[in-house]
N, C-alpha and C positions, 0 to 999 in steps of 0.2 A: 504493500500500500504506500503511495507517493507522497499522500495526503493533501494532496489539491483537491477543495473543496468545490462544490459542486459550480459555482459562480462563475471559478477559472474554465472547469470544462466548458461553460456555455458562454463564454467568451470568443472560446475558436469559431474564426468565422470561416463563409461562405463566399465565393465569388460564382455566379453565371448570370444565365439570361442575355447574353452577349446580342449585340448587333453592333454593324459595322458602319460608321459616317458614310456620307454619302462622295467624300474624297479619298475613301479606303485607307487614310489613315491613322483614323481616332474611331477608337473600342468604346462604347457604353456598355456597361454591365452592371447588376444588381448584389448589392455586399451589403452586409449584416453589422457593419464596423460602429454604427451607434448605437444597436440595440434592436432595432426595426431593418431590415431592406429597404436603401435607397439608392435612387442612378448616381455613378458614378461613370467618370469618364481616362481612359488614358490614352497615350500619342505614340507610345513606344509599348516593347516589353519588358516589365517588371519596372516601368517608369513609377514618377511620384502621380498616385490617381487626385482627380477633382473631383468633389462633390458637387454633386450637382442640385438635390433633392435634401429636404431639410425638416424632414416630417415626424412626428409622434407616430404616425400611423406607416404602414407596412406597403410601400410600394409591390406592384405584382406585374408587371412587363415594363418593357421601355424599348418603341421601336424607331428608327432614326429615318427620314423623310430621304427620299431615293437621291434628291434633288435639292435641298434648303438644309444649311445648320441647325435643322429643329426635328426635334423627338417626340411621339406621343406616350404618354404614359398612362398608366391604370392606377388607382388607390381606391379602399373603401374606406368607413368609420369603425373601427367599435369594431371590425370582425365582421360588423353584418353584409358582407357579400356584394352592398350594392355597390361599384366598382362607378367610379367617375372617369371619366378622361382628359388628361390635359397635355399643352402643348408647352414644351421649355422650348424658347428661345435660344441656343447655345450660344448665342455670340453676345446676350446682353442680358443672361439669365432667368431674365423674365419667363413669369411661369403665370394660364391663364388657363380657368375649366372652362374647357370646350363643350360638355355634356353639361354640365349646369342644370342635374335633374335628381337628384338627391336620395329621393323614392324610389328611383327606376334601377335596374342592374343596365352593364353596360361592355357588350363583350365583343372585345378588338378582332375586325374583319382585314384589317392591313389597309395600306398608303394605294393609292392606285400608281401607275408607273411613274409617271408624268410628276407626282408630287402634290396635286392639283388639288386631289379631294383625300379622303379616307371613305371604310366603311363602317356599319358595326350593327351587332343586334342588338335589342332591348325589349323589354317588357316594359316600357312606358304607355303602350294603349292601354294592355290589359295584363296583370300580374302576373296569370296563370300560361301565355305563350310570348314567344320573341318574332317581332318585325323587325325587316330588314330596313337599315337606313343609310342614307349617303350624303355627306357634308361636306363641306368646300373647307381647305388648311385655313382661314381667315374667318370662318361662320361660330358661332354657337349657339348654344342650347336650343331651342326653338327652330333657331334655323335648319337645321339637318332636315334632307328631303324623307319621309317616308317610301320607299321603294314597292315594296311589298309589305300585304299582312301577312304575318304568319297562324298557324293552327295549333301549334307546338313548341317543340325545343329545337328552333331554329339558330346554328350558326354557320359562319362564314370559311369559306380555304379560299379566297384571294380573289383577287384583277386576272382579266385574261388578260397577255400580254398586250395588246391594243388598248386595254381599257373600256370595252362595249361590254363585257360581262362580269357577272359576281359568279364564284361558285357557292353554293349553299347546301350544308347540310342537314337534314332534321333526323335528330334522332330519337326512337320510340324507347330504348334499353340501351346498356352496353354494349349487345350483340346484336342488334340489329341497328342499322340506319339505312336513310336513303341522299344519293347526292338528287339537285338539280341547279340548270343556267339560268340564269337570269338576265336576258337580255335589256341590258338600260337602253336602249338606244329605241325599241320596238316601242310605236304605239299604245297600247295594251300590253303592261307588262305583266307577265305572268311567269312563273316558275315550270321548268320544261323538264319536265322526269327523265333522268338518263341512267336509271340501274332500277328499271322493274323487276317485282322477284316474288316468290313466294317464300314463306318460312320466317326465320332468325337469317339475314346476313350481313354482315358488319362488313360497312365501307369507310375507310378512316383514311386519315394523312393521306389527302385527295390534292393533288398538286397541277397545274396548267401545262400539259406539253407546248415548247417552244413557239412552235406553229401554231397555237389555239385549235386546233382540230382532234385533241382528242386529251385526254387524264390519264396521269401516273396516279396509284392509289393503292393501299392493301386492302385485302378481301380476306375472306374463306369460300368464296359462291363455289356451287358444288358442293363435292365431296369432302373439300379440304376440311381439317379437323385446326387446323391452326393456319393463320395469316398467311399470304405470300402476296407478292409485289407484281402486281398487273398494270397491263395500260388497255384503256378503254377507247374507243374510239367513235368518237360523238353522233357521225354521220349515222354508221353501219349498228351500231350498239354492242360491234363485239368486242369481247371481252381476252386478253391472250397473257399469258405467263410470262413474266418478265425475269424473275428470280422467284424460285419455290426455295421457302423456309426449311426443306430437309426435317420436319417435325418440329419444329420451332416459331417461332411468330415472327416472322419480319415486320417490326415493330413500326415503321415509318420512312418515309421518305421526305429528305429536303432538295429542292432542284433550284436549281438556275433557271429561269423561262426565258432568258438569252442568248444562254450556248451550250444549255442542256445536260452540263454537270449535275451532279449528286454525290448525297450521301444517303446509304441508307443502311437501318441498323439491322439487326437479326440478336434477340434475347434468347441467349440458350443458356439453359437453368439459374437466370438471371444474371448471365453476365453478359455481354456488352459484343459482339463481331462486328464488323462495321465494312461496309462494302464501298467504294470511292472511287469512281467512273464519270464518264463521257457516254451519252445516248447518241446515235448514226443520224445525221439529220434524216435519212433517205427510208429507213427502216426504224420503228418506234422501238423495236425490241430487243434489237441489238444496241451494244454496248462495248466501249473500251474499259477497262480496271488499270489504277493505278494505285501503289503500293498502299496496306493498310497502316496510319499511323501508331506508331510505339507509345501508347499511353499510359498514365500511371493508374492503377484502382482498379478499371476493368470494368466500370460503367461510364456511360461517355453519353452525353444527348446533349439538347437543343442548338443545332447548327445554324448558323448566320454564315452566306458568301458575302466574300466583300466586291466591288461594283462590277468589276472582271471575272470573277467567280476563279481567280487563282490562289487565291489561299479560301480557308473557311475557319471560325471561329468555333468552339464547342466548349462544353465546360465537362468535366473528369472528375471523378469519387469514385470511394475504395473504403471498404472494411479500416483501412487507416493511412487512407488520402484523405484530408477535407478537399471543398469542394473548389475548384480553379478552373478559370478559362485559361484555356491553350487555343492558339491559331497553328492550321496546317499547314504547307505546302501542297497544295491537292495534287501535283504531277510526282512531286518526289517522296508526299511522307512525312517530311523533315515535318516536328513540329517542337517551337516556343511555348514556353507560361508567361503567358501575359499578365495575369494578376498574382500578386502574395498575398493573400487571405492567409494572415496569423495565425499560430496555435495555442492563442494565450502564456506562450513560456512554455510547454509542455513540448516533452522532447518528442518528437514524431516516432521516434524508434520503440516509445512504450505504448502504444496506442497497439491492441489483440488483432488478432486475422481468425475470422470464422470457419468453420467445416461445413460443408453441405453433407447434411446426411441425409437421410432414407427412413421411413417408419413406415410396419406398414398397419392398416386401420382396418377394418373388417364395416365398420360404419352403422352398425345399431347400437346402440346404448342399451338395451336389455331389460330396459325401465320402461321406454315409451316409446314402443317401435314406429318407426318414421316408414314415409312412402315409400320406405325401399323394399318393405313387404319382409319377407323373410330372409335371416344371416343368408339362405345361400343365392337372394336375389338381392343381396344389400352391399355389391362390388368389394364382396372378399379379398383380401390379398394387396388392395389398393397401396401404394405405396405414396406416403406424402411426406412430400421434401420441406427440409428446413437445414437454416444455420444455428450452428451451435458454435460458440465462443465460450474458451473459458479461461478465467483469470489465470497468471504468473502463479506460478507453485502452488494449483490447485489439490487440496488437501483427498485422498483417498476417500468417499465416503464421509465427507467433511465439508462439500460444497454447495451453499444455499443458493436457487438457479430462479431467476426472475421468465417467466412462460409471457414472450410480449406478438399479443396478437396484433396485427395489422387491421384494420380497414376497409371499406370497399362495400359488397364485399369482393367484388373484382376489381381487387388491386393485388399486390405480389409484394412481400418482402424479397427483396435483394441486398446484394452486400455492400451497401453504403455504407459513409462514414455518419455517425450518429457522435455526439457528444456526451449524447443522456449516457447512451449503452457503456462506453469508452469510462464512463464514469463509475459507473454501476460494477463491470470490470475490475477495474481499481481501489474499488472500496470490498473485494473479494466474492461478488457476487458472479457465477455463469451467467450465460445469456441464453436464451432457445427462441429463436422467431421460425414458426412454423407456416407455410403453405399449405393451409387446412384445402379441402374440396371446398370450391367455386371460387377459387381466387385465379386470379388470371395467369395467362405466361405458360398454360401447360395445357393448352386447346380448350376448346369449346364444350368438348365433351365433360371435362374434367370440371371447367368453371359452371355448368349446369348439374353440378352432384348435387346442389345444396337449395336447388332454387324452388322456392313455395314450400310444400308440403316436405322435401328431405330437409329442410333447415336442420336439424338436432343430428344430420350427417354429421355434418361440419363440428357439431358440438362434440361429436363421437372422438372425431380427429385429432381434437385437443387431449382426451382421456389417453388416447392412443399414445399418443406423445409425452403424456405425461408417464404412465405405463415404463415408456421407453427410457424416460430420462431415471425412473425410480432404480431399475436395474442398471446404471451408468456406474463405474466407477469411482468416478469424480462426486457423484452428486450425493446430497442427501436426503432420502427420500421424505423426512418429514419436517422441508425445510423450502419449497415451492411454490412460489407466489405468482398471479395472473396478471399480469398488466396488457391493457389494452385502451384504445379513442376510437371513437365516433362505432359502426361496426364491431369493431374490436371492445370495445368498449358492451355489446349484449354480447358477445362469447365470452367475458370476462362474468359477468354478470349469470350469464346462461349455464356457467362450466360449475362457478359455484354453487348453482341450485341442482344441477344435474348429479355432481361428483363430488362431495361435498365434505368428504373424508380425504380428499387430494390436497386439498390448499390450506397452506397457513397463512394467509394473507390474498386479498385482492385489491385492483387499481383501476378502477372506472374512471375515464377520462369522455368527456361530453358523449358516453354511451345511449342506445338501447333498452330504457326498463321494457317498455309497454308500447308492441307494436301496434295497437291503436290507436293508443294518443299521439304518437309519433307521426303514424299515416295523417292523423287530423289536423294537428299544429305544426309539419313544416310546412316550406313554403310554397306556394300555390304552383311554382314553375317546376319545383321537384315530384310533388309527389304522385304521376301518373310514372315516371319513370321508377320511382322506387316501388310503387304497386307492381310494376311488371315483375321485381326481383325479389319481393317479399311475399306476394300475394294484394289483393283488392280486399278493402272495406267493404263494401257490396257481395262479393263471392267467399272472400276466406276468413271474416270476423271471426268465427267461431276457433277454427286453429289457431289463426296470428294470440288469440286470447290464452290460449293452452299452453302457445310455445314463450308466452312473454313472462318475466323473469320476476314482474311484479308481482303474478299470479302462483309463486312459486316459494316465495318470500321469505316462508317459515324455514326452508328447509338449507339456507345461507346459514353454516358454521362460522367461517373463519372472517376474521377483523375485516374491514370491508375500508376504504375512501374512495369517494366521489369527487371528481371534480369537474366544473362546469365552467361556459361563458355566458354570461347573461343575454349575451347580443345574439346565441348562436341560431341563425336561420335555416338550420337543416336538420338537427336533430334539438328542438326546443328545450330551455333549462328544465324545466316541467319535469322532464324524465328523471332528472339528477335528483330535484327537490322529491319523489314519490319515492324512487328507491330507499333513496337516506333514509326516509322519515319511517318508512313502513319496516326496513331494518333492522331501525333503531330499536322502533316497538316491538319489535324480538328478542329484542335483547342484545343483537350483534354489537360488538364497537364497530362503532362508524365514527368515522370524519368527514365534516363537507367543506368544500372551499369553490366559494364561487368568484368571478373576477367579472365586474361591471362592466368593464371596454374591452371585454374578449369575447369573440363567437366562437366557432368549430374548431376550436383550439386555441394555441395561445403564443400569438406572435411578439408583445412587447419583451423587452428583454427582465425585468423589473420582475413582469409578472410570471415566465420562466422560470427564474431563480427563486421565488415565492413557492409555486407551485411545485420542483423537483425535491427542494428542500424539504417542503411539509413530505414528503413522496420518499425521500432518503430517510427521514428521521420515523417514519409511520412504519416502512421494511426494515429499521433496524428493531427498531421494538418486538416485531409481530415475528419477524423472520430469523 
């Protein structure tokens, strides 16, 4: 143990979100150096950076005009989501809200080529879908054209290269979306269906081929069980394989739509391949490759080219990289770190490196058998992946292991660098972050184990794991604590009421009690898509009640803390305040802690340190 307290861990900051000026050679990117994410700008690499952004509140992109020394940016209040946009000036700092709508969310479409206008959706008609709108760099608030109404959860993948179209997504679920064009220029503007389909198929990281006559995009359509890299082609509607994933998800595509360069990634078992090519003008599907960069960590995203598309921008993390933008050379590889995001003093060479292991789950719980019908129709055998870390001269049968679920529920632990974890580590604690069934990154079929009716799958997975860690070496079996947010936060909640002689502690972070008040009170724009992933008010009341954790309440042993944001618009405090209190009148110890200007988690730096603390000093007690 180092004994750097928890403060200094969350100190180590962050650098990404990169984009590149419009003279390719000043970097914007988003750092964590006051406490909150704000733009920041440098001219070289590993130069002295500028602030640019100067806010309490938590910057969330910054993209730089093709064409003018000026950036749009995004920020909300409080946490609550509704996201503003504004323009910095970079040559006389001047910073001015472009959206000026306060009530509405507001979610960035990009620059159109020209520099001329932007786009962006919003739910400012009506709370519960996003219209499409178009503003001139010089207009605001009011001003923005209305393009299209939308019906749903409408957003944007960019300018055709000419500037006559938007592309627009809407998506019904995770796994399903549909794209359409939208021609500005036509009359009667309407949205033009260009991926009819029957079923679940997900069309994501949907990008403009050069020419405007047809989309780079990933899919599954068909048979595929996981992502692969297609181009479309607008006229004809067909559809043709660009790079198939090999069982993997080729995660996204970023392009040039001037000279047809890319990058694009492929997540195999959460780590990071990354493919870096030239498309044939003559032929959409052919391709040149040029060398993959040597990067450090092994997860690598959000790519920015600079105005030649000869180098590209990305940022990098690793189990113990923090997070840094690097620029590449896209012909040779060669690639710089552009930013040094600190480690608080904290020597990089003591920060753990995780193991992917294997578990495998049988997926009934034995107590309340799930949709899956009987053990031998309930995907026996199932193997679910996770990272396990464990502390510097971890004691034989001697080590207390923090069980921290993830989110989503289709999302994926991967092996980033975390400061909590790095922490927790240090202070002698393992770590286990599991890939329960229906988290993403391991196909469709896999992230559909859990959805409606097998929910308590997933809760099975956790038992599994637990199971597995109890027979570990290292561990100690009556010494296990659950930590989990949002999601994570009812498997936390759910494992305790399910498995209730497993845990000496648990850690609800803006969880899950009650998935009917939850469907009821968030917000108008989320919740037909979290009905598709949980079940409907209207059809599945009765289970959603069975399977919620409130209704379960009595049967929570172990120490419990809650914690919440006030602000939070997606899974409401409500659920924090009923578990607590109904807990409590069991008798459990409980702790709650809730924070006024936090929503779905907890971005200020102040309130971080608040919250891991009460979180360090609650697991040292219990654990």
């Amino acid at each position: 143990m180092s004994g750097y307290d928890i403060e200094r861990y969350l100190n180590v900051r962050s650098a990404y979100g990169a984009s590149f000026g419009p003279d390719g050679e000043r970097l914007s990117f988003l750092m964590n150096t006051t406490g909150t994410p704000q733009v920041w700008t440098l001219d070289e690499p590993r130069g002295w950076p500028e602030q640019r952004t100067f806010y309490d509140e938590r910057v969330t992109f910054a993209s730089w005009s093709p064409e003018r020394p000026e950036l749009i940016f995004g920020m909300d209040e409080g946490g609550n989501e509704r996201a503003q946009l504004f323009r910095l000036d970079a040559e006389t700092g001047v910073i001015e809200d472009v959206t000026a709508m306060p009530g509405a969310k507001h979610r960035w479409g990009g620059w159109s080529d020209d520099g001329e206008r932007f786009a962006f959706a919003s739910n400012r008609r009506d709370e519960s879908v996003f219209d499409v709108y178009v503003q001139g760099r010089d207009e605001t608030g009011a001003d923005a054209e209305r393009v299209v109404e939308g019906d749903g959860w409408l957003s944007l993948s960019g300018w055709s290269p000419d500037d006559t179209r938007l592309l627009v997504s809407q998506a019904y679920s995770n796994f399903d979306q549909d794209l359409y064009v939208l021609d500005l220029a036509a009359d009667e503007r309407e949205l033009e269906h260009v991926t009819p389909h029957e079923g679940d198929v997900r069309y994501q990281s949907a990008s403009w081929a050069p020419d405007g006559e047809g989309l780079y995009l990933v899919t599954d359509e068909g048979e595929a069980d996981t992502l692969y890299l297609a181009y479309l082609d607008l006229e004809s509607g067909d559809l043709e394989t660009v790079i198939d994933g090999d069982g993997w998800n080729v995660d996204g595509i970023a392009l040039d739509d001037e000279t047809g360069r890319f990058v694009c990634s492929r997540n195999v078992d959460g780590y990071t391949e990354l493919t870096v090519g030239a498309f044939d003008g003559e032929e959409p599907t052919a391709f040149e490759t040029f060398p993959e960069p040597d990067l450090p960590g092994g997860i690598s995203g959000g790519v920015s080219f600079d105005p030649d598309a000869e180098r590209f921008a990305l940022s990098t993390t690793g189990d113990t990289v923090n997070t840094n933008v690097f620029v590449v050379d896209l012909e040779t590889g060669e690639a710089d770190q552009w930013t040094s995001a600190p480690t608080a003093g904290i020597p990089r060479e003591s920060f753990a490196e995780s193991e992917l292991v294997r578990v495998e789950s049988v997926g009934v719980d034995g107590q309340r058998p799930s949709a899956s019908g009987t053990p031998e129709e309930s995907d026996a055998g199932l193997e679910v992946p996770g990272f396990l870390t464990l502390p510097d001269d971890a004691a034989a049968g001697d080590t207390p292991v923090i069980v921290d679920i993830h989110g989503g529920p289709e999302s994926q632990r991967r092996p980033s660098f975390s400061s909590v974890k790095q922490y927790f580590l240090d202070r002698g604690y393992a770590y286990f972050e599991p890939n329960v069934r229906g988290s993403s990154g391991y196909g469709a079929e896999y992230a559909a184990l859990d959805d409606v009716e097998k929910r308590m799958d997933s809760v099975a997975d956790i038992e599994a794991c637990v199971e597995w860690l109890r027979d570990h070496r290292a561990i100690d079996p009556d010494r296990i604590a659950a930590k989990g947010g949002s999601y994570g936060g009812f498997m936390v909640l759910a494992a305790l009421t399910e498995y209730p002689d497993l845990w000496a502690a648990g850690v609800d972070i803006v969880g899950i009690a009650n998935f009917v008040t939850f469907l009821e009170n968030t917000g108008d724009w989320r919740r037909e898509l979290r009905e598709a992933e949980y079940g409907s008010l209207a059809e599945d009341r009765a289970f959603l009640e069975e399977i919620s954790p409130i209704n379960n309440v009595e049967r929570i042993e172990a120490p419990l803390f809650v914690l919440h944001g006030e602000n939070d618009p997606r899974v409401p405090v409500g659920e924090a305040e009923q578990i607590a209190d109904r807990a409590a009148e069991q008798g459990v110890p409980v702790r709650k802690l809730i924070f006024d200007d936090e929503g779905h988690g907890f971005s200020k730096l102040e309130n971080r340190i608040e919250a891991y603390s009460a979180i360090a000093d609650f697991l040292d007690e219990h654990v």
